[in-house]
N, C-alpha and C positions, 0 to 999 in steps of 0.2 A: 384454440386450446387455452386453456385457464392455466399462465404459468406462472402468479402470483400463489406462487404455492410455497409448502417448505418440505425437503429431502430430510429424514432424521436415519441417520446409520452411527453406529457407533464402528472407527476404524481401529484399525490394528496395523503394527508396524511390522517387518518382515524382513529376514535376508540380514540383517544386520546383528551384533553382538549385543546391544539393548532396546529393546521394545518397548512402546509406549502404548497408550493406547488415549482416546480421545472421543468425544461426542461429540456428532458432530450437524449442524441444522442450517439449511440454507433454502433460499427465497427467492427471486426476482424482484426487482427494485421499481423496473423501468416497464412498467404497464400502462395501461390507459384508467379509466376511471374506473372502471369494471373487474380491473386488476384480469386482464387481457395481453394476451402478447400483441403490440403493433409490427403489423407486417413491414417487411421493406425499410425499418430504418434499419441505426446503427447504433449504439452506445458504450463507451470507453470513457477510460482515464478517472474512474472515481475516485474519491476521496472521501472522508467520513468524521465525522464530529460526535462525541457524546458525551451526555451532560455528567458531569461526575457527581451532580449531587441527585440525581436521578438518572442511572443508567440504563433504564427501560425507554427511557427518549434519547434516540439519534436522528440524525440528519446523512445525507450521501448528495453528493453532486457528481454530475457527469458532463460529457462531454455528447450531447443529444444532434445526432444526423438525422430528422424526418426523412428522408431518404439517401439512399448508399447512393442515390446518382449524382450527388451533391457534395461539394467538401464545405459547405456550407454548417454551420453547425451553434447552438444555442445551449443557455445553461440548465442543461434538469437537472432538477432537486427532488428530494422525495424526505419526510419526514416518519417516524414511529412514535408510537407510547406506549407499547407492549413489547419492548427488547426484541424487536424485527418481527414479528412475527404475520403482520401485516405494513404497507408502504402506502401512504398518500402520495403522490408523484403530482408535478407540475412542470413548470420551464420560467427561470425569472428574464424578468424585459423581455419580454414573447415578440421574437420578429427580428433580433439583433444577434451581430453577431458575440459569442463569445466563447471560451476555451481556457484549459489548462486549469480545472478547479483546483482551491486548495482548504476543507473544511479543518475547523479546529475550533475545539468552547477554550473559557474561561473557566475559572474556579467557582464563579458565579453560576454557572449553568447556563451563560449568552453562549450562540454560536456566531462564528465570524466566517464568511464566505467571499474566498479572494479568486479572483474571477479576471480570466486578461477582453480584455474589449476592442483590443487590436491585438495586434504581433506585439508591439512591446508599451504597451499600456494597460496598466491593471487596477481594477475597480475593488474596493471592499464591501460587501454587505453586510447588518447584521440582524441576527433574528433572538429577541427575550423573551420565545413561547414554545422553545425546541425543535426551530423549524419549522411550523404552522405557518408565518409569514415571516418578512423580511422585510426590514426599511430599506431606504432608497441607495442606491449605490453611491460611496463617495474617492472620490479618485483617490490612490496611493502609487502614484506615476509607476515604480515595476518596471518588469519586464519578461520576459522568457528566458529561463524559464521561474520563475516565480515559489517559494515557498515560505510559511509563515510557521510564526512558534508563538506561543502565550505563556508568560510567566502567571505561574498558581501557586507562585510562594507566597509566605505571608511577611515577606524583606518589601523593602520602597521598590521594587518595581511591578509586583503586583498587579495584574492586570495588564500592564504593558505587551503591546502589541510590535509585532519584528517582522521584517517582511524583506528577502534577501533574492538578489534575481542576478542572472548570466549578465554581465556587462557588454556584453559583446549583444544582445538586442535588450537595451537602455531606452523607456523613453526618454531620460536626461543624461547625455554624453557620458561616460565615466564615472557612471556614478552603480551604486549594485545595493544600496540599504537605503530602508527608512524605517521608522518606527509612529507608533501611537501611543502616549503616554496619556491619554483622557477618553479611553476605552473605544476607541474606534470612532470617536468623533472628527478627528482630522489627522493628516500624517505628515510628520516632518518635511521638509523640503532634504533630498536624498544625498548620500555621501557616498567616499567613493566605498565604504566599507573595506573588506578582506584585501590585505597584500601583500601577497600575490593573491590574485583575482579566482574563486573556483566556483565552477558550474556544477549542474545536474546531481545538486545534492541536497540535503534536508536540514533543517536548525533542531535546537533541542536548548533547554532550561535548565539549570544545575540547580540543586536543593539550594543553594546560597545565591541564587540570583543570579550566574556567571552566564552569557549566552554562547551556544557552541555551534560551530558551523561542520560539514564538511563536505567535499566533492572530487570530482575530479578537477586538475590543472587545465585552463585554457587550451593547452595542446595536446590534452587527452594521451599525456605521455606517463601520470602518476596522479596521486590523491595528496589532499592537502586538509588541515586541520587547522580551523582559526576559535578564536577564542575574545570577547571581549569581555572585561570586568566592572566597565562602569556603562552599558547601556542600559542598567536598571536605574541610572541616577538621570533624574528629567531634566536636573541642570547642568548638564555634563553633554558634550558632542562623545557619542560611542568611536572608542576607537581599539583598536583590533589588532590583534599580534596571529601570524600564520605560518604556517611550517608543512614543509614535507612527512607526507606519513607514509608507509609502505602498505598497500592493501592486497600483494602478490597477484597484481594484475594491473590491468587498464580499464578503465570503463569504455565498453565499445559506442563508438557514434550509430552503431544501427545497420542501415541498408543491408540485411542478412536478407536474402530474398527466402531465404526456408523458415525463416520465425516470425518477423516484421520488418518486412520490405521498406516502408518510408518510416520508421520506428527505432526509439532507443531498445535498448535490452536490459534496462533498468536504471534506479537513479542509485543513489549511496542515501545508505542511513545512519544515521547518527542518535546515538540517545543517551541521556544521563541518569543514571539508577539512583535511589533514593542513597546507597551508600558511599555515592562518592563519585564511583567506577564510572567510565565512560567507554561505550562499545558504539562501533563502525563497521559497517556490513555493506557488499554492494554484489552483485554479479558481472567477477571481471571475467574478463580476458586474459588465463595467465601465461606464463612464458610455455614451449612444445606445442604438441598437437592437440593438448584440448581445448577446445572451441574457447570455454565460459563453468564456472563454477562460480557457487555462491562463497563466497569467502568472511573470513572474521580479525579483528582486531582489537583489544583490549588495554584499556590504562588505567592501572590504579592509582597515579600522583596528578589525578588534574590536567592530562595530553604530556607530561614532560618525556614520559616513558610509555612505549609502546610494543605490545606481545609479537612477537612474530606472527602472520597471516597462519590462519588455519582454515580446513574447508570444514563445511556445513555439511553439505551433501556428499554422500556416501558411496555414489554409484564410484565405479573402481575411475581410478585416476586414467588420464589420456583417453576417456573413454567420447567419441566420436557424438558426445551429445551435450545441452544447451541448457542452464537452470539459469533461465532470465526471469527477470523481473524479480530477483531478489529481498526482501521486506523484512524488516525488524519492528519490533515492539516490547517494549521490557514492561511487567505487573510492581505493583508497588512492591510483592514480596523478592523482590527480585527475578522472578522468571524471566527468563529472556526467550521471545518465541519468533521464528521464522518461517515465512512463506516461500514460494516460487512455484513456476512453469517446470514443468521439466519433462525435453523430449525423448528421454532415453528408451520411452512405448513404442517407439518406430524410427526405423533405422534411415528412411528419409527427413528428418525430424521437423516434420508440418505437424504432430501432432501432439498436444501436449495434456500432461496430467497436473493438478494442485497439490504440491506435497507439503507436508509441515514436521519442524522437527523443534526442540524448545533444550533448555540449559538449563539443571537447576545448580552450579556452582560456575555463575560470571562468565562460560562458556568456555569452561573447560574443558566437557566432551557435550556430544547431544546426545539426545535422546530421539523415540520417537521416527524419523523420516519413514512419515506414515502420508498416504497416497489418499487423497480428502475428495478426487472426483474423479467421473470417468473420464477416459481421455476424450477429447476435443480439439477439432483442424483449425489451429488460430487462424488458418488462411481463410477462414470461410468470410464474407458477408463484412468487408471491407468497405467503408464509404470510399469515395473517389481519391481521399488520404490515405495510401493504402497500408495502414498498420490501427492494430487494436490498443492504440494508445502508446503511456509509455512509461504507465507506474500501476500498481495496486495502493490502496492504505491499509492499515491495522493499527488495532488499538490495543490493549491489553490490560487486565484488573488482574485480581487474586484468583480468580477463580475459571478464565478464559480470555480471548479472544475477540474483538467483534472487528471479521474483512470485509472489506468494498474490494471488488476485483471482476474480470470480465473474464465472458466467455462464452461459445456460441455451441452448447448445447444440443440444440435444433437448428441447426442451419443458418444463425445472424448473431451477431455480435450482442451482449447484454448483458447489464450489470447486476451482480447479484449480492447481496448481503451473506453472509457467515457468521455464522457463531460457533467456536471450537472452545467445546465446556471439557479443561482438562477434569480426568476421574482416575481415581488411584489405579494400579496395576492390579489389576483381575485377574485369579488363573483360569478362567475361562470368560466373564465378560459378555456371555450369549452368542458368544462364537464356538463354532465349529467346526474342526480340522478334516477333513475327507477325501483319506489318501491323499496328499499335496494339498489338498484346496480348500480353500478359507469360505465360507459359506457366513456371508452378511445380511440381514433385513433391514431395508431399508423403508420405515412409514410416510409415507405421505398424507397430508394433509390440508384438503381444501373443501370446497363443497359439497359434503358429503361424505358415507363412509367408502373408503378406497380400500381395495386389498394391499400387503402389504408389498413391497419390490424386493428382489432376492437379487441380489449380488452375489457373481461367484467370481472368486477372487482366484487365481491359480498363488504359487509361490513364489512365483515373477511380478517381482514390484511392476507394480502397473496394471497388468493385465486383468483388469476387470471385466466385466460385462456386464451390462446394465438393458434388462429388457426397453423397450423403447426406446431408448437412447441409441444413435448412430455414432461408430467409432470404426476406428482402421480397420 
């Protein structure tokens, strides 16, 4: 089956007091040359880069298993030139191991691809043709879990490259930062960065150069916000002030055998808006009987002051279900857009739907929590590491969206691209209400002309149906 294809539906939100609507176009990444499904492996944990001075070129990396019998696993890549619409696919250092991709460009339009080569050793590449190819890997010691950020201001750090990882697997003792202040040429010898020390979470750029951190605490008992102000200065050692933040949960370490068995259930996000504002998102764990909810947090002074935890998603509170994998992305005009899983389609919750819901005032309420696929059994098609990773990416402009995230569709694990082209609020939009039911067409588009696919949506978030597609 050719699944080098793209889904075009336009969604609708539901059940909830505001409605959003969105367009929405998705792909398979992870084909062979022929833009083919490869039977029998696996593919998770992408990541995504795009050029900002040409947005029609992205890059995605993953985490490639040639087969599920194997925890064995290598780095595929796949590049575009036409805003996803087709994927070149490869595998860099063919034969080696590697894992935990992390893609990100420059203001230039380079992309930088941080990549671990053991458990806690992590290599840098970079590509100056949007991913087409890559120069040689050059060490940036790292660790697991690994995340990077690039300043695209136009202050003295510029280009500089930040690269922050769990200290608890360091290849250099105590240490959790380095940087590249000569565009990925070479990278500091590493510090101990943030302390207190925080994991499983993402960096971010402030319009003035500031670099921002956040994650959970070492003992996965709270979240933490660090902040330095002079690692955009090359002649300066970064040093770092961190603080307790309240994200009205925990980040869970995983083992859920009903969502992802040897797996996180998300990382924390962090990101710094063009006007200042700094927003922090993660899917905790909060206090009572609900499992996990995607949660928010907001500061308008710079991290001094921080909003009370709000939730994102909508489904009723204490509600007996799981919206991991969490994801933020804020657009230069400020939108702020969110992704996640969420199993509330099935009351065992092995299976999950991709929802998205976005803030146009700093996230003060959302919008939107519109349901973007049909549901799919994450438990399916597991390499011998039995979980589908342990993050999604997204990026965000003015005008959308562009996800790397996974999901086994047809019975295996695989990474697909996303485009969610937000469009103003339609009172009808080419949809159609019939008695309860929401009636979508979805085109497809590959070799040839396809008839179009009809989704019937009931009034229960989630419950879709999608011809061919296998679901609860």
């Amino acid at each position: 089956m050719n699944k080098n294809l793209i889904w075009v539906m336009l969604a609708s939100g539901w059940g909830c007091a505001t409605t959003g609507h969105a367009q929405v176009t998705m792909v398979q990444v992870n084909t062979d040359a022929l833009g083919l499904d490869i039977l029998g492996d696996a593919a998770n944990e992408p990541s995504l880069a795009v050029d900002p001075t040409n947005p029609n070129r992205m890059a995605i990396g993953w985490r490639q298993f040639d087969t599920v019998a194997s925890n064995f696993r290598q780095a595929g890549v796949a590049y575009t030139t036409n805003g996803g619409l087709t994927w070149t696919s490869s595998v860099l250092t063919p034969g080696l191991f590697r894992s935990d991709p992390v893609l990100r460009s420059d203001a230039d339009g380079n992309f930088y691809f941080s990549s671990l080569s053991s458990a806690t050793s992590a290599e840098m590449f970079k590509s100056t043709n949007g991913g087409a190819t890559w120069g040689p890997p050059i060490y940036s010691f790292g660790g697991d879990k690994q995340w990077i950020a690039i300043d695209k201001t136009n202050g003295p750090g510029r280009g500089n490259i930040y690269q922050h990882w769990n200290v608890q697997f360091s290849s250099v003792p105590n240490t959790s930062f380095t940087r590249s202040t000569n565009a990925g040429a070479s990278y500091e010898n590493p510090t101990t960065g943030p302390n207190p020390s925080l994991k499983w979470g993402t960096l971010d750029v402030g319009p003035n150069g500031t670099l921002y951190a956040a994650g959970s605490n070492l003992g996965q008992t709270g979240h933490l916000f660090a902040w330095s102000t002079n690692a955009q200065f090359s002649g300066q050692s970064p040093t770092f002030t961190a603080t307790a933040i309240n994200l009205g949960g925990v980040t869970s370490g995983g083992r859920n055998l009903s969502v992802n068995p040897a797996g996180l259930l998300g990382q924390v996000s962090i990101a710094a808006a063009g006007n200042g504002n700094l927003y922090v998102l993660g899917s905790v764990d909060p206090a009572g009987a609900d499992p996990l909810d995607v949660m928010f947090i907001r500061s308008t002074d710079g991290g001094t002051n921080w909003s009370s935890p709000s939730r994102v998603n909508n489904n009723p509170s204490g509600d007996n279900s799981y919206q991991w994998f969490g994801t933020m992305s804020v657009a230069p005009n400020g939108r702020i857009d969110v992704i996640w899983n969420d199993t509330s389609v099935n009351a065992s919750n092995n299976f999950s739907v991709l929802k998205y819901a976005y803030s146009l005032n700093d996230g003060l309420t959302w919008l939107g929590q519109l349901t973007l696929t049909p549901q799919f059994n994450h438990l399916l098609g597991f390499p011998s590491q039995g979980k589908i990773g342990d993050y999604y990416d997204m990026t965000s402009d003015n005008f959308g969206a562009s996800l790397a995230f996974s999901a086994t569709f047809t019975g295996g694990q695989d990474v697909y691209y996303m485009r969610i082209n937000a469009v103003p609020e339609p009172t009808s939009a080419g949809l159609a209400f019939l008695s309860g039911v929401l009636f979508a067409r979805w085109r497809r588009k590959d070799s040839g002309d396809r008839p179009a696919v009809e989704a019937r949506i009931t009034s229960s978030p989630g419950s879709a149906s999608f011809p061919g597609v296998s679901s609860a």
